[in-house]
Backbone as a ProteinNet text record, in pm:
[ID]
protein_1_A
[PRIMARY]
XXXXXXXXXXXXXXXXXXXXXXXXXXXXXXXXXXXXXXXXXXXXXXXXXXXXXXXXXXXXXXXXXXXXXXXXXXXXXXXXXXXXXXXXXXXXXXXXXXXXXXXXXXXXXXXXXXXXXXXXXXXXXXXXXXXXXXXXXXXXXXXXXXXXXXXXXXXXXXXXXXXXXXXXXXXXXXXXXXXXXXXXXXXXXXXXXXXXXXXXXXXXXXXXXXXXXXXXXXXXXXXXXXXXX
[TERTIARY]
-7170.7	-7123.7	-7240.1	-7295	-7430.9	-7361.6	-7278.4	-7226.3	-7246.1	-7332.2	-7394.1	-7308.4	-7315	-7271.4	-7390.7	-7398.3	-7505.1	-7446.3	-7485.1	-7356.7	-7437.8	-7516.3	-7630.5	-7628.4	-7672.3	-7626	-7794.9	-7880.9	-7989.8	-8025.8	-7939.5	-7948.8	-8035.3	-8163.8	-8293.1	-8325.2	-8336.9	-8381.7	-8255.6	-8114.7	-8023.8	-8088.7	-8130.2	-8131.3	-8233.8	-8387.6	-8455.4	-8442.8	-8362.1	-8316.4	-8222.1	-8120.3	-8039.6	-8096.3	-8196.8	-8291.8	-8353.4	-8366.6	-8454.3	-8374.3	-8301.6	-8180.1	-8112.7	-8122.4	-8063.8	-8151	-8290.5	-8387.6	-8386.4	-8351.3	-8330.5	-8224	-8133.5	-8015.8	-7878.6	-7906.2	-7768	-7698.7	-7557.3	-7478	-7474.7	-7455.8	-7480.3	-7397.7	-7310.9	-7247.9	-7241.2	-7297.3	-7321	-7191.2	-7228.4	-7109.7	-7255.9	-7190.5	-7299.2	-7234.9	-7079.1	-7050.1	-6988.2	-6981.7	-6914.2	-6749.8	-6679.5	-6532.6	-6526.1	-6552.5	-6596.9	-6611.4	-6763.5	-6813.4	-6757.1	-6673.3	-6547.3	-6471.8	-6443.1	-6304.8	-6356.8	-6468.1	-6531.8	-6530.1	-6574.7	-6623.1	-6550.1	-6417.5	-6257.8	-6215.6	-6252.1	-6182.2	-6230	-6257.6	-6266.6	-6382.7	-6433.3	-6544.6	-6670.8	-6733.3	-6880.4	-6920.5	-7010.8	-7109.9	-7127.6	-7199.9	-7248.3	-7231.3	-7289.5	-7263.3	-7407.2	-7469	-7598.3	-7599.4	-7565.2	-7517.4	-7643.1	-7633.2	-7741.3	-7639.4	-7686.7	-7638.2	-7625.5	-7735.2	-7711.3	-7686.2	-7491.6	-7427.6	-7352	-7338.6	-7196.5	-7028.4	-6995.9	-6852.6	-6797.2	-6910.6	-6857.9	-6972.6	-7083	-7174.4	-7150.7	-7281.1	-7276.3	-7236.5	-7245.3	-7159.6	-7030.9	-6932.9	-6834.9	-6772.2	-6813.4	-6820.1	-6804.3	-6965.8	-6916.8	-6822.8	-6728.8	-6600.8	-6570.2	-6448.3	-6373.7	-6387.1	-6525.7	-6549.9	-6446.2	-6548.1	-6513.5	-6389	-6309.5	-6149.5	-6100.6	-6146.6	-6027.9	-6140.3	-6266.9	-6307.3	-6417.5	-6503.4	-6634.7	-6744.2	-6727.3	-6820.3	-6949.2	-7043.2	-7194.3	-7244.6	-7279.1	-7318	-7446.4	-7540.7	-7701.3	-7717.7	-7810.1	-7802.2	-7889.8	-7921.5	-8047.1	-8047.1	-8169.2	-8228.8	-8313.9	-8324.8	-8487.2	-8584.8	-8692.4	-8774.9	-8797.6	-8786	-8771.4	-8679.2	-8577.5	-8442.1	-8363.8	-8386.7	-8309.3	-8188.6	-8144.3	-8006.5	-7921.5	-7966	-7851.4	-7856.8	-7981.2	-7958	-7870.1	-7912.1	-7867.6	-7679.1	-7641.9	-7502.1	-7457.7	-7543	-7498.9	-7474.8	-7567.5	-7556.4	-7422.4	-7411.7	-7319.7	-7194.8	-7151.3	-7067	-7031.2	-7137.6	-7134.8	-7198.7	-7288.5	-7415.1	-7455.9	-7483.7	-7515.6	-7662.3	-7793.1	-7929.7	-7921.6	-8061.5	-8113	-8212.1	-8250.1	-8393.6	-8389	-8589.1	-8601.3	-8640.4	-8581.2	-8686.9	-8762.8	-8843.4	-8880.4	-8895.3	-8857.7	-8877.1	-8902.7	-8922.8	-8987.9	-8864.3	-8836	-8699.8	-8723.6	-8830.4	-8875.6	-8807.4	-8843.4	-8829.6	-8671.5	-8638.6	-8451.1	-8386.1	-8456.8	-8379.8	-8411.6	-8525.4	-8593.1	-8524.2	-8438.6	-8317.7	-8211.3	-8143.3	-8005.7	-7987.3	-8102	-8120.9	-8111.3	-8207.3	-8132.2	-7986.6	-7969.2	-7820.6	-7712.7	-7742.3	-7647.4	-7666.8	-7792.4	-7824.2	-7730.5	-7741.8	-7646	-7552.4	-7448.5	-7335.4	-7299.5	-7337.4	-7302.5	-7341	-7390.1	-7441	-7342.6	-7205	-7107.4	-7024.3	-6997	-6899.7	-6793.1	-6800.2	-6653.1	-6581.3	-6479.1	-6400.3	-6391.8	-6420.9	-6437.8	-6326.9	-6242.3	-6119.5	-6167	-6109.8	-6109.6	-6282.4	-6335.2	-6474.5	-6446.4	-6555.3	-6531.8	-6629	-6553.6	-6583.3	-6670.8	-6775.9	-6833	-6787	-6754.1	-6754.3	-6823.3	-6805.5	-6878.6	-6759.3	-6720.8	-6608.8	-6515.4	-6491.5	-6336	-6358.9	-6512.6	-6551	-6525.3	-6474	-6550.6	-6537.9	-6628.4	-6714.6	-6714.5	-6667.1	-6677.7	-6738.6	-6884.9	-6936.9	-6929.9	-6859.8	-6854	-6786	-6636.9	-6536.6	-6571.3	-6714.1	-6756.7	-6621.9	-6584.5	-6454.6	-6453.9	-6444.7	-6461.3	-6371	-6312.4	-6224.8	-6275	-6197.5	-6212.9	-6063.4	-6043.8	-5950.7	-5838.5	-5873.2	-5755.7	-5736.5	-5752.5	-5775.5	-5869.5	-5807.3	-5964.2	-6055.3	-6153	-6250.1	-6278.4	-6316.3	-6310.6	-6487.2	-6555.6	-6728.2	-6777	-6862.3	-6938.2	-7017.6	-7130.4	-7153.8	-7306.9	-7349.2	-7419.5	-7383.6	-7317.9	-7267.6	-7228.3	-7165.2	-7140.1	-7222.3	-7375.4	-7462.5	-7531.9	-7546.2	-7623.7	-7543.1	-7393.4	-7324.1	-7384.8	-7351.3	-7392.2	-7543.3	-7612.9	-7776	-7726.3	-7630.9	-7686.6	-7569.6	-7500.3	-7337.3	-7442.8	-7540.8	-7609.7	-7698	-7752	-7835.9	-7749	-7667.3	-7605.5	-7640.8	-7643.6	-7724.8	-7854.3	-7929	-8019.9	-8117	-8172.9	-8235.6	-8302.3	-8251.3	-8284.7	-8400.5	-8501.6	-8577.6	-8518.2	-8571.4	-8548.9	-8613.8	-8708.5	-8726	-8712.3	-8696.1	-8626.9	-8446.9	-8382.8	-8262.9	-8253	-8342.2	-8414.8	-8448.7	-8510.3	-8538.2	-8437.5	-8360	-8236.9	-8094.3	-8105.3	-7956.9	-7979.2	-8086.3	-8099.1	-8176.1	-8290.8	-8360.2	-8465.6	-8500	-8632.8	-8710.4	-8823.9	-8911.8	-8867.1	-8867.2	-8865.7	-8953.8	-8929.6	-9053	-9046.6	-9143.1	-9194.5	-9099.8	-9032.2	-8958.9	-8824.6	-8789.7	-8655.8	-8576.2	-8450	-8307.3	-8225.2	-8243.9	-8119.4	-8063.1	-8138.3	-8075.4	-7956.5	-8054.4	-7970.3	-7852.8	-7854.3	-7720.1	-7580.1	-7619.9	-7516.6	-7491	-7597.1	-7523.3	-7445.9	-7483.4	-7364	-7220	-7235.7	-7158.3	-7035.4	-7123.5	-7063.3	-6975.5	-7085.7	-7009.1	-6854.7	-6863.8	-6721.2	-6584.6	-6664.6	-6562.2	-6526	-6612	-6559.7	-6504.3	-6472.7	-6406.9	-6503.5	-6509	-6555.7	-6567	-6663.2	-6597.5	-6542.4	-6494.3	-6394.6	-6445.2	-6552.7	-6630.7	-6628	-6611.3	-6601	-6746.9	-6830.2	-6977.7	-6950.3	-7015.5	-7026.7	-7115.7	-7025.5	-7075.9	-7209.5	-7238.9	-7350.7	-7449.1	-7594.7	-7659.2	-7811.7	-7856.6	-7999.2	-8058.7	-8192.9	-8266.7	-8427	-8433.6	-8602.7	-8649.1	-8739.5	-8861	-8841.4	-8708.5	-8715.6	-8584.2	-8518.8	-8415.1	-8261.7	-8210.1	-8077.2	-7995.6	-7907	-7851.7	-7686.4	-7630.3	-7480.3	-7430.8	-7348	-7312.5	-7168.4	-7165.5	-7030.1	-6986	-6885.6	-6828.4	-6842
-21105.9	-21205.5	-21296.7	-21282.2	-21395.6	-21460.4	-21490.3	-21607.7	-21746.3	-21798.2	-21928.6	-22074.6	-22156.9	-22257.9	-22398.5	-22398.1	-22525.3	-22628	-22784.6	-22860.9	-22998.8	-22994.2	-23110.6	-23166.1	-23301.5	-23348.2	-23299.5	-23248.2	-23237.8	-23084.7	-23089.2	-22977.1	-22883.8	-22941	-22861.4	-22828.8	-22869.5	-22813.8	-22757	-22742.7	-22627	-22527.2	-22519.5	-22413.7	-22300.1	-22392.6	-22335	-22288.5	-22319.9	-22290.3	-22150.6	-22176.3	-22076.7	-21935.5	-21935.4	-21814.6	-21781.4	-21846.5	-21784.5	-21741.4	-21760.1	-21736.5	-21618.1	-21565.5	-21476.5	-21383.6	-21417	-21309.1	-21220.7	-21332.8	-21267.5	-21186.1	-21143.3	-21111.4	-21163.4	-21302.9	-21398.9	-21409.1	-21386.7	-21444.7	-21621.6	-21695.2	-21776.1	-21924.1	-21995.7	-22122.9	-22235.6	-22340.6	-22421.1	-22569.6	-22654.9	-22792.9	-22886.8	-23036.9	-23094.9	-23268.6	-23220.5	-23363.8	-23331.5	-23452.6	-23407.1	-23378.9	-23421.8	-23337.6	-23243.8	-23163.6	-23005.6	-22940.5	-23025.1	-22901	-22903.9	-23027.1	-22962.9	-22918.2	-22893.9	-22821.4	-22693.9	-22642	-22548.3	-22441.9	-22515.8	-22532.5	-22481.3	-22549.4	-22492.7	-22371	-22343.8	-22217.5	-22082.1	-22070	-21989.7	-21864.6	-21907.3	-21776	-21743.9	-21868.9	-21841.7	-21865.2	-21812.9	-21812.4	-21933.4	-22050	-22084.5	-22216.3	-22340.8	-22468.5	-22520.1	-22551.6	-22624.2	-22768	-22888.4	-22988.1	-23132.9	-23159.8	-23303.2	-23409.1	-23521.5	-23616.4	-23697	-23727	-23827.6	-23784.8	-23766.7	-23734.7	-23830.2	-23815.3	-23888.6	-23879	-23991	-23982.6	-23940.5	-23871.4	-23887.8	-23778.4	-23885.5	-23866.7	-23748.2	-23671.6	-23579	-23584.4	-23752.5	-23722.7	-23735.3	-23760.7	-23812.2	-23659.3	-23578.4	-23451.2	-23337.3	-23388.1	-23354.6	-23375.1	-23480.6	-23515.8	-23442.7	-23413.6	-23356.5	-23196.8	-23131.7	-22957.4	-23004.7	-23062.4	-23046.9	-23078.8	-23184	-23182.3	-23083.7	-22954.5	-22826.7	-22702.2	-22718.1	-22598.2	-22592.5	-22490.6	-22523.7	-22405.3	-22356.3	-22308.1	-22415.6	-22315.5	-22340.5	-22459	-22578.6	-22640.7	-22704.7	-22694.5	-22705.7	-22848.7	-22937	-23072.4	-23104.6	-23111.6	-23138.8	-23319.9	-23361.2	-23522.6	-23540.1	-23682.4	-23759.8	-23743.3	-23697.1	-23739.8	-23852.6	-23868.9	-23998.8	-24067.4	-24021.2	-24092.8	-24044.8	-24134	-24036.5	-24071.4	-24188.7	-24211.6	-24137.4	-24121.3	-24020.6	-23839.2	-23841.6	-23684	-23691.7	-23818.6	-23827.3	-23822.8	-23922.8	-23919.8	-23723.9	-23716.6	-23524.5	-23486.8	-23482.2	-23402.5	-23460.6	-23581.2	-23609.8	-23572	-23524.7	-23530	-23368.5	-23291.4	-23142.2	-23039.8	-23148.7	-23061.7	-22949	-22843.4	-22725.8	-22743.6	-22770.4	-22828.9	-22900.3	-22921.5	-23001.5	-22944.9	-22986.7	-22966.4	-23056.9	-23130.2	-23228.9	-23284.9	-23326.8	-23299.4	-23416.3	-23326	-23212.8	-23113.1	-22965.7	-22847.7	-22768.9	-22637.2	-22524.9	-22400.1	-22345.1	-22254.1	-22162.2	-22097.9	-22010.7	-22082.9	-22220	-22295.2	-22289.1	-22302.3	-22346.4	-22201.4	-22080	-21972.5	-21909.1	-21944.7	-21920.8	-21981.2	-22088.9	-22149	-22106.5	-22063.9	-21988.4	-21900.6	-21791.1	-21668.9	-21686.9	-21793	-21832.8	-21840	-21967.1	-22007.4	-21873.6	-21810.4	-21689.4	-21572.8	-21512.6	-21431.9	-21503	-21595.7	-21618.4	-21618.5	-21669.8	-21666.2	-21552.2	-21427.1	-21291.5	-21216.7	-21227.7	-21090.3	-21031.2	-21113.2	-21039.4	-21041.4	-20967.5	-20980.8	-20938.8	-20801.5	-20770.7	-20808.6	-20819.1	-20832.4	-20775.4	-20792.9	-20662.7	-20673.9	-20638.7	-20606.3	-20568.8	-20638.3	-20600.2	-20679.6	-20760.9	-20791.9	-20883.7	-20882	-20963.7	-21092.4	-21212.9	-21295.3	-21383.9	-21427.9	-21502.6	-21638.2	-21652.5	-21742.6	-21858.4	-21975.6	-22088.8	-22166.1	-22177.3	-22271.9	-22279.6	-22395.1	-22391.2	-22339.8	-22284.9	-22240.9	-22107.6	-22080.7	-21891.8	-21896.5	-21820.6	-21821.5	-21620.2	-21607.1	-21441.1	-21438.9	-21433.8	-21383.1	-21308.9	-21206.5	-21090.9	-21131.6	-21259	-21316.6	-21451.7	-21517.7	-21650.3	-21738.8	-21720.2	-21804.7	-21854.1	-21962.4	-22014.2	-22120.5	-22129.7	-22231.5	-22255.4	-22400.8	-22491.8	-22486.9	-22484.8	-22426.4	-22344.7	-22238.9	-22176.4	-22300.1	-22383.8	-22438.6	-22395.1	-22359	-22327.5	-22432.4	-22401.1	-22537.2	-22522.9	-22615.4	-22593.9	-22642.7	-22545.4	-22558.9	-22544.8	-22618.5	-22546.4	-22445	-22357.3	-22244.3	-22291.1	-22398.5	-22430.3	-22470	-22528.8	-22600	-22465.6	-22362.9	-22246.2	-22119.3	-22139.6	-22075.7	-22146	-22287.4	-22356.6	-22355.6	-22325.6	-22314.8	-22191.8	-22100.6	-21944.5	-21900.2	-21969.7	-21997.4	-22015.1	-22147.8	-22240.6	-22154.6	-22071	-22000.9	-21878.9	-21813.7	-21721.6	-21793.6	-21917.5	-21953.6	-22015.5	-22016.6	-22108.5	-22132.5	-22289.8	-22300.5	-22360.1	-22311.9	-22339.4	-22434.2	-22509.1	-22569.4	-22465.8	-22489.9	-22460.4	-22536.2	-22507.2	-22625.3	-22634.4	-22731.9	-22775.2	-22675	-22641.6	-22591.5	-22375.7	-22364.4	-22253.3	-22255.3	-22399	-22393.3	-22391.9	-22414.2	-22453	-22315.6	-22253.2	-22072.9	-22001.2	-22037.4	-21920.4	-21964.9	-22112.3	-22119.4	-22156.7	-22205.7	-22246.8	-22174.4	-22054.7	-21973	-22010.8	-22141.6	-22195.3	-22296.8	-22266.7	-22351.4	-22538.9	-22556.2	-22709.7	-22819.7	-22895.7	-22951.6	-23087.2	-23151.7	-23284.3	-23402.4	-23472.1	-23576.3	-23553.4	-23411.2	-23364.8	-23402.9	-23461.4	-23457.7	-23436.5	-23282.4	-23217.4	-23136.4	-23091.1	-23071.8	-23165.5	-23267.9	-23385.3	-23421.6	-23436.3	-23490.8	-23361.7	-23229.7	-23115.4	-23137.9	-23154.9	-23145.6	-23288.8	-23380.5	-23518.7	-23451.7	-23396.8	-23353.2	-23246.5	-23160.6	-23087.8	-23141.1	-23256.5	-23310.2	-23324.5	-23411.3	-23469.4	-23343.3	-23260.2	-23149.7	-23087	-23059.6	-23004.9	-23130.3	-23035.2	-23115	-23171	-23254.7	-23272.6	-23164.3	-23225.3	-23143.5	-23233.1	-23199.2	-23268.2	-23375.1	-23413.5	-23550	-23605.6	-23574.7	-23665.4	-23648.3	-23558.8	-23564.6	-23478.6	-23455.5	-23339.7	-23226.2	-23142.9	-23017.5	-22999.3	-23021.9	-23084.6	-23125.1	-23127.9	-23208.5	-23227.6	-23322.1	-23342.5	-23364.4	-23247	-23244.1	-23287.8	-23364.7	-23464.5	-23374.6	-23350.2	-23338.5	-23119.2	-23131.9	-22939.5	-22930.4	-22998.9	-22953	-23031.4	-22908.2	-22930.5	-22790.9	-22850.7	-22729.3	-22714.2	-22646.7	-22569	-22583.2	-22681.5	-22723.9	-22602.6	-22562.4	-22506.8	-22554.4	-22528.4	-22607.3	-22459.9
-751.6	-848.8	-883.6	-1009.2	-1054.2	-1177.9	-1196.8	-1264.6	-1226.8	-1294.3	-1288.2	-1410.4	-1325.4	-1413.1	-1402.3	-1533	-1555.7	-1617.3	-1526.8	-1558.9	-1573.6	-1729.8	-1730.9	-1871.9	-1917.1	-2052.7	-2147.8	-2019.7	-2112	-2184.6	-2335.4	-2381.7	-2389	-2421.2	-2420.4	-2281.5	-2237.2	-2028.7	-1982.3	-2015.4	-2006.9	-2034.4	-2217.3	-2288.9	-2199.2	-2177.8	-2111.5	-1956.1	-1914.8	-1752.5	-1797.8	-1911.7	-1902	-2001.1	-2060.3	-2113.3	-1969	-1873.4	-1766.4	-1698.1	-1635.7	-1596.2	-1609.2	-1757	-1795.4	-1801.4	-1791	-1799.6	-1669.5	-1554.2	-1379.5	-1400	-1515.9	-1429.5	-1398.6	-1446.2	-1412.4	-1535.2	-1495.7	-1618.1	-1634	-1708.9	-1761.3	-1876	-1848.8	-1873.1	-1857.7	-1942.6	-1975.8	-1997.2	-1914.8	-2007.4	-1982.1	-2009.8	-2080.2	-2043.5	-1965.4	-1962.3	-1759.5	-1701.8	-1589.6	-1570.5	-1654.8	-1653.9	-1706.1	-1791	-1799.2	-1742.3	-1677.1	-1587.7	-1465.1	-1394	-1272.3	-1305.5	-1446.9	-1454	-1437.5	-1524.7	-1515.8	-1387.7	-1324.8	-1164.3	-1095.4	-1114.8	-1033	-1086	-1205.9	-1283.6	-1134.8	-1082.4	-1020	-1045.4	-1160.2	-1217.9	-1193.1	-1122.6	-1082.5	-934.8	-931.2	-795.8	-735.4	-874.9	-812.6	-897.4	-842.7	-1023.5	-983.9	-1119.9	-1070.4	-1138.5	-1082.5	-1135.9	-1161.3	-1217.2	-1252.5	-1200.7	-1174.6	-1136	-1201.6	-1313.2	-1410.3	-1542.7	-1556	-1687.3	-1735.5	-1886.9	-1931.4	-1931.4	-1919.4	-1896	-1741	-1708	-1547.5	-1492.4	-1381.5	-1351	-1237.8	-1199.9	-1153.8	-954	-897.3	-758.9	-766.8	-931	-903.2	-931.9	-1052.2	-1053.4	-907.8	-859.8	-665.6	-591	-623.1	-562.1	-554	-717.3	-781.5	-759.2	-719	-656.9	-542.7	-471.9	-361.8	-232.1	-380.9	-331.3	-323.8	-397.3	-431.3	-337.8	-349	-376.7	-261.2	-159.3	-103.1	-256.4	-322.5	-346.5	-363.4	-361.1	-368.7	-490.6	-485.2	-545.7	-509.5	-632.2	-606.9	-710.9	-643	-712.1	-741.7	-929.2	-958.5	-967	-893	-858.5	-898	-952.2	-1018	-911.7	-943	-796.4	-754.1	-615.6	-575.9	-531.5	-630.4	-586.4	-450.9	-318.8	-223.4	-200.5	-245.2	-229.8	-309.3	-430.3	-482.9	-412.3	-342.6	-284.8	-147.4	-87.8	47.6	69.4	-64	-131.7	-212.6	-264.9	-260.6	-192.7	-61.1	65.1	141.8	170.6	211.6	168.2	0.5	-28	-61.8	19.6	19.4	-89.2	-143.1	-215.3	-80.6	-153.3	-48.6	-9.6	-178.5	-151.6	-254.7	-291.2	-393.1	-496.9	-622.1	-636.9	-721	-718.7	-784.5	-873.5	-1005	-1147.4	-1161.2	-1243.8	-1309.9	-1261.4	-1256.2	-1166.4	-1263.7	-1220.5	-1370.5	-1288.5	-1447.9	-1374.3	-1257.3	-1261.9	-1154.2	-1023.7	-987.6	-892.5	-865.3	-960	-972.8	-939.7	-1019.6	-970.1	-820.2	-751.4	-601.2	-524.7	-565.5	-474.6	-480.9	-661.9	-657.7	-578.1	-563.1	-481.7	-350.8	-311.4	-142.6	-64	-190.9	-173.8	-203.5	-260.4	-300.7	-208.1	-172.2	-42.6	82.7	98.3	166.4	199.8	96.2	66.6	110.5	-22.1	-45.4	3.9	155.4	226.2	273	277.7	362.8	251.7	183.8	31.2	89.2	187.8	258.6	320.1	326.8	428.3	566.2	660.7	783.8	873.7	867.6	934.8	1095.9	1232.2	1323	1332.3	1315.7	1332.7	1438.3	1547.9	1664.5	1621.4	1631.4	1652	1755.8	1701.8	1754.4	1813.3	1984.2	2030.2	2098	2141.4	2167	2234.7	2323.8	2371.5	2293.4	2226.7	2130.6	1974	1976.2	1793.8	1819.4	1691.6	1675.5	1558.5	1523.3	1395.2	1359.4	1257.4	1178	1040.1	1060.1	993.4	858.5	887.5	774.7	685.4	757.2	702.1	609.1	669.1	632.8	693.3	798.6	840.4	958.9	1000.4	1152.8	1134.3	1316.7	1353.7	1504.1	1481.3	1594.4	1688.1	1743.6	1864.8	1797.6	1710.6	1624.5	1487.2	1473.6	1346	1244.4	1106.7	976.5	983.1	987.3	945.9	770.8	688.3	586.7	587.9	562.2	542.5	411.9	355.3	249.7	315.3	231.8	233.9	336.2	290.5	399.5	532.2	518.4	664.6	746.3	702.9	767.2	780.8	690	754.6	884.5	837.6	997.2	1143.9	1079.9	1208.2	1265.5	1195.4	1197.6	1298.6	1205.7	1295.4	1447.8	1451	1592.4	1679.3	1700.2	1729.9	1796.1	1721.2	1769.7	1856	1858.9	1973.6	2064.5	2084.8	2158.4	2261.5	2327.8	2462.1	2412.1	2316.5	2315	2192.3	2158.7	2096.3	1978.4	1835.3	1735.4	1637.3	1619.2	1552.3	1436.8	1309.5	1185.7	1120.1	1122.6	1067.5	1060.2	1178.1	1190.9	1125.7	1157.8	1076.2	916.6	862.5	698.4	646.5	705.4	658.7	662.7	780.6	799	770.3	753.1	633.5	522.6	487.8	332.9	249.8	339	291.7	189.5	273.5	242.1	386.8	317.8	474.3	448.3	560.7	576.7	504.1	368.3	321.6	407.5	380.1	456.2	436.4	506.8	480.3	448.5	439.8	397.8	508	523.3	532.6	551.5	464.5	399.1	575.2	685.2	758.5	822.2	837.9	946.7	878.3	716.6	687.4	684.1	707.9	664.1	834.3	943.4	1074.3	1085.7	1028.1	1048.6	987.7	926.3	825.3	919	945	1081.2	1209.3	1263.2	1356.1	1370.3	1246.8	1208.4	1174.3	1146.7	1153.3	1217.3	1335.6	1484.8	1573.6	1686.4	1751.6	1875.5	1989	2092.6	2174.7	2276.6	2454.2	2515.3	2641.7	2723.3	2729.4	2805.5	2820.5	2705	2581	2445.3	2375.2	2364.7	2355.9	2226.3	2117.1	2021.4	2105.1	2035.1	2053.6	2020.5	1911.8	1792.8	1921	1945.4	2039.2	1940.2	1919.8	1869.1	2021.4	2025	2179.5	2086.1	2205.7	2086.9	2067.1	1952.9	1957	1906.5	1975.9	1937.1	1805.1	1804.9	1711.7	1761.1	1710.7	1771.1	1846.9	1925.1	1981.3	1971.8	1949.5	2006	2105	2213.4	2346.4	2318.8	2466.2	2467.5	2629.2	2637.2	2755	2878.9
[MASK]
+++++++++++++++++++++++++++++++++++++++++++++++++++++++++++++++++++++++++++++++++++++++++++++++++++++++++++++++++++++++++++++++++++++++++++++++++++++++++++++++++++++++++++++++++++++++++++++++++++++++++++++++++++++++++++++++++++++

C-alpha cells in the first residue's frame, strides 16, 4: 500500500514533493487545510499522512489530535527548523517522526520508506504465530499487536516497532542509537529526542512491575532496557 497523503497549505512545495513522489512509485493526495486533511486521514485509504504544522483553519498538531483520536496510522511531521516545541508537541501527541524544513523530496521520501518498511513488513496476518513474551507484555509481530496482561495496547507504528526492538533484547540495555536504525530506520542525529519522547510515551501505556517501577528502565550512559519480572 503506497498511498500517500500530503496535508500542507504550501501549494507549490506540495506540488513539488508530490511529482517526486510519484516519480518513486507512490500514489499520491493532496489537502491544503487541516480539517480535510483529518478527514482525509480517517477515510481509511492511505499508508501514510505527511502533515505540516503550520496550516489554516486548523493547524497541523490540532489536525494530530483529531488522527489520532480514531486512528494509529503513520503520521510524519513536517517542522520549521528550529522549532522544537512544536516537534516535541508532535511526538508527544504521536507523530511517528519528523522532518525539518526546508527539506528536498529525496529527503522526505528516504523517511516515507523507513516509516513504511516498517510498518509493512508483516502485511500478513500469521495465524498460530507465537508470541513474544516479557512478563505481563507479549508482543506478535507478524500481527503488529501487543498487550499488556491480555489487554490491546493501542501503539502508533513507532512506538510498536521500539517495543519490538527492546521485547527482543529483553534484559538488556538497548542503545539510542541502535533503537533509531531499527525502529525508525534511520541513524540517530545529534540532539534528537525523538527517542526519549515515544519511550515516555510508552511508559504510560504499559503497565508497572510489582514493586511499582516501569518496565521501561533508562540505564546511564547505554540506553534503555525492557525489565521483566
Amino acid at each position: 500500500m503506497n498511498q500517500v497523503l500530503l496535508i500542507d497549505d504550501d501549494i507549490e512545495l506540495v506540488t513539488m514533493f508530490r511529482e517526486f513522489l510519484e516519480q518513486e512509485g507512490f500514489a499520491v493526495d493532496c489537502e491544503h487545510d487541516g480539517q480535510r486533511g483529518a478527514a482525509a486521514a480517517l477515510s481509511g485509504q492511505y499508508a501514510i499522512a505527511i502533515l505540516d504544522v503550520m496550516m489554516p483553519r486548523m493547524n497541523g498538531l490540532e489536525t494530530l489530535r483529531q488522527i489520532r483520536h480514531q486512528s494509529q496510522m503513520p503520521v510524519l511531521m513536517l517542522t520549521a527548523r528550529g522549532d522544537d516545541t512544536d516537534r516535541i508537541v508532535g511526538l508527544e501527541l504521536g507523530a511517528d517522526d519528523y522532518v525539518t524544513k526546508p527539506c528536498t523530496p529525496r529527503e522526505l521520501t528516504a523517511r516515507i520508506r523507513a516509516i513504511l518498511r516498517r510498518t509493512q513488513n508483516h502485511t500478513g496476518i500469521e495465524l498460530g504465530e507465537t508470541a513474544l513474551v516479557a512478563g505481563k507484555l507479549s508482543l506478535w509481530p507478524g500481527q503488529r499487536r501487543a498487550s499488556w496482561e491480555q489487554v490491546p495496547l493501542e501503539l502508533t507504528s513507532t512506538e510498536f516497532n521500539l517495543l519490538e526492538v527492546l521485547i527482543r533484547h529483553v534484559g538488556k540495555p538497548v542503545s539510542k542509537n541502535t533503537l533509531s536504525e531499527q525502529a525508525l530506520g534511520r541513524p540517530l542525529a545529534r540532539f534528537d529526542r525523538n527517542i526519549d519522547v515515544h519511550l515516555s510515551s510508552l511508559r504510560h501505556k504499559l503497565g508497572n512491575l510489582a514493586d511499582g517501577r516501569s518496565c521501561l528502565q533508562t540505564v546511564y550512559r547505554l540506553g534503555y532496557q525492557l525489565v521483566k519480572e
